[in-house]
C-alpha positions as CSV (number, residue, x, y, z in Angstrom):
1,X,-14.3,8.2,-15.6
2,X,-16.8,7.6,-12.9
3,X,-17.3,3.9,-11.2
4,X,-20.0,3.2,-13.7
5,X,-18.0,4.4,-16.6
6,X,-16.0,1.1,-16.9
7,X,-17.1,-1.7,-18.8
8,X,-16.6,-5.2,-18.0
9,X,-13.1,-5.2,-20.5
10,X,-11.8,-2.2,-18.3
11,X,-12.4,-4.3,-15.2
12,X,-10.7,-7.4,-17.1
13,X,-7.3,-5.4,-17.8
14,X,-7.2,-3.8,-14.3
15,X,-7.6,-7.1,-12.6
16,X,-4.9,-8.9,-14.8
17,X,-2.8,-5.6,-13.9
18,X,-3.4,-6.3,-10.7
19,X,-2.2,-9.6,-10.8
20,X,1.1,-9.0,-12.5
21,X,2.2,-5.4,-13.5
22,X,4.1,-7.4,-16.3
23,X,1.8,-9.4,-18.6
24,X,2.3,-8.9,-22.3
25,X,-0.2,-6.3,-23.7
26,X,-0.6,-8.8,-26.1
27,X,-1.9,-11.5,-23.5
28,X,-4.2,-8.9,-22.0
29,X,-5.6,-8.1,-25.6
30,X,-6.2,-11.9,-26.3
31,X,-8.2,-12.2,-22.5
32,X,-10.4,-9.2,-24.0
33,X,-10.8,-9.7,-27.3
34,X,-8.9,-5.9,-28.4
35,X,-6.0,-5.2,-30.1
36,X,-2.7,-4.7,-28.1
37,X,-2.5,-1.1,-29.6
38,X,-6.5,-0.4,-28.2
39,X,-5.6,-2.7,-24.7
40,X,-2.8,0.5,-25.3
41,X,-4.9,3.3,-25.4
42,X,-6.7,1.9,-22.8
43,X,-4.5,1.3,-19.8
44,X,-3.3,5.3,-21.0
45,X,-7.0,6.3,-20.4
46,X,-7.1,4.6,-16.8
47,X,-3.8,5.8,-15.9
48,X,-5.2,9.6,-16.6
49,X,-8.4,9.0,-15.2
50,X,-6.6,7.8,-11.8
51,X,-7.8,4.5,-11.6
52,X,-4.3,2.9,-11.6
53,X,-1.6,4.8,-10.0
54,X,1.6,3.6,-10.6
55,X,3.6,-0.1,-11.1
56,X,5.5,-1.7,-8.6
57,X,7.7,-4.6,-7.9
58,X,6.3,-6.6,-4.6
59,X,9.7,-7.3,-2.2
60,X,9.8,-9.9,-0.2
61,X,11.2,-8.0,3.3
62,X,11.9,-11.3,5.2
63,X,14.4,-12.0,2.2
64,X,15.9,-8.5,2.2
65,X,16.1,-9.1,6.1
66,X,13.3,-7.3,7.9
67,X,12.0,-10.2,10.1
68,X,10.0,-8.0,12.1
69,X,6.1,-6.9,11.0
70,X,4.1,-4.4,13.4
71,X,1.3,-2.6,13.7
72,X,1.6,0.9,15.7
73,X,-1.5,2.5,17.4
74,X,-0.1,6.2,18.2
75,X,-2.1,9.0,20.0
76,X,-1.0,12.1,18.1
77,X,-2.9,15.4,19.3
78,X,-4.2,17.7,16.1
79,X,-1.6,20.8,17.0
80,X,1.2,18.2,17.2
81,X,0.1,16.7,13.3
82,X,2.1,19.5,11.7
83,X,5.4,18.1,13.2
84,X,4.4,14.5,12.9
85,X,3.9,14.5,9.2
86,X,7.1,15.4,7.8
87,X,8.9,13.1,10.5
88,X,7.0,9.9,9.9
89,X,7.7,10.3,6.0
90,X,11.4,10.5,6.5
91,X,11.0,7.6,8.5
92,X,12.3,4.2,6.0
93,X,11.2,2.0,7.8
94,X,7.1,2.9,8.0
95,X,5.5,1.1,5.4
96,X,2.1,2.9,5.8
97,X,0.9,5.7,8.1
98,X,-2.9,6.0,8.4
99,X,-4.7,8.4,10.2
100,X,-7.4,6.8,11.8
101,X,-10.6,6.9,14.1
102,X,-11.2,5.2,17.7
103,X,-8.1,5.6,20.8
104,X,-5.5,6.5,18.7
105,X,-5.5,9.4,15.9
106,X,-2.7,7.2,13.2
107,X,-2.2,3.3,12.6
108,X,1.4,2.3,10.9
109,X,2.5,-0.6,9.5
110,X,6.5,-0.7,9.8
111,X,9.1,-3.3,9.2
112,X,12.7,-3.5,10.7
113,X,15.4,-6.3,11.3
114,X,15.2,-6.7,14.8
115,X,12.8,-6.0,18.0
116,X,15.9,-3.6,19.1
117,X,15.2,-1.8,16.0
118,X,11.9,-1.2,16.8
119,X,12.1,-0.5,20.5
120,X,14.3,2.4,19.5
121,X,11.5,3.9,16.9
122,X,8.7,3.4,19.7
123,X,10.4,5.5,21.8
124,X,11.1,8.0,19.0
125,X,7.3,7.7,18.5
126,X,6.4,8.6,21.8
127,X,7.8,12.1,21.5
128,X,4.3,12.3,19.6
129,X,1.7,10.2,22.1
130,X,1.6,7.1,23.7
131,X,1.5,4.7,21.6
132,X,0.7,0.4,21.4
133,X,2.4,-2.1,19.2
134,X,1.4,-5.3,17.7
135,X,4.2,-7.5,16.4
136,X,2.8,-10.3,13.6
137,X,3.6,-13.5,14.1
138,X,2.2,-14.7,11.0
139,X,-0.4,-13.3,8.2
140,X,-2.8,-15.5,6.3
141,X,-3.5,-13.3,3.8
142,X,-1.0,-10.8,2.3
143,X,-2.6,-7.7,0.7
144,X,-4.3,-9.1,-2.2
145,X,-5.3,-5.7,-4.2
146,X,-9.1,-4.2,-4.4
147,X,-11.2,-7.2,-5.2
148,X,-13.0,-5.9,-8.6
149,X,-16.5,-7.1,-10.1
């Protein structure tokens, strides 16, 4: 399934997907006008196609305790990549790694309990490259999911 291959009902069940990983096939089959059984069939086709990878339950970190949000800019040189990649995905506390253009080669998102906490994983970065953090204070909008037709 290419972009154009979806139709507008495809778009309708990805969105309320989207939304909540939970609604009743049987809600999503009312919303399109389908059968729960063909609302089925078709979430099984999108899943093999690729267009939605997986279900998830969203956590709320500050309630499980991780009070601090940062963004890390980190200067990683190309012959060091090969070491870097298997440490930052043991790392639990990186949310998202992203290699990147412009100053510095990867962006991560990472959340930890305190500022101590992530002092001590900056300086484990900077076995890599130097490296700049942002600490959120606050975010106005939370990651909202690809916005579809």
């Amino acid at each position: 399934m290419k972009r154009n291959e979806l139709d507008h009902i495809d778009y309708e069940i990805l969105k309320m997907l989207q939304k909540n990983a939970r609604v009743p096939l049987k809600e999503i089959a009312e919303r399109v006008y389908l059968s729960s059984p063909a609302v089925s069939a078709r979430i099984d086709t999108l899943m093999k196609k690729g267009y939605i990878e997986g279900f998830h339950a969203q956590i709320n970190p500050q309630v499980m305790g991780y009070h601090i949000k940062a963004f890390i800019n980190l200067e990683v040189t190309p012959q060091d990549k090969k070491q870097f990649y298997p440490f930052i995905k043991e790392c639990k506390n990186v949310v998202e790694c992203n290699c990147v253009t412009g100053d510095y080669s990867m962006l991560l998102e990472v959340l930890f309990h305190s500022t101590a906490e992530l002092d001590q994983f900056i300086g484990e970065l900077q076995e890599y490259g130097r490296t700049n953090t942002l600490i959120v204070f606050s975010t106005s909008v939370e990651h909202r999911g690809l916005i579809m037709g």
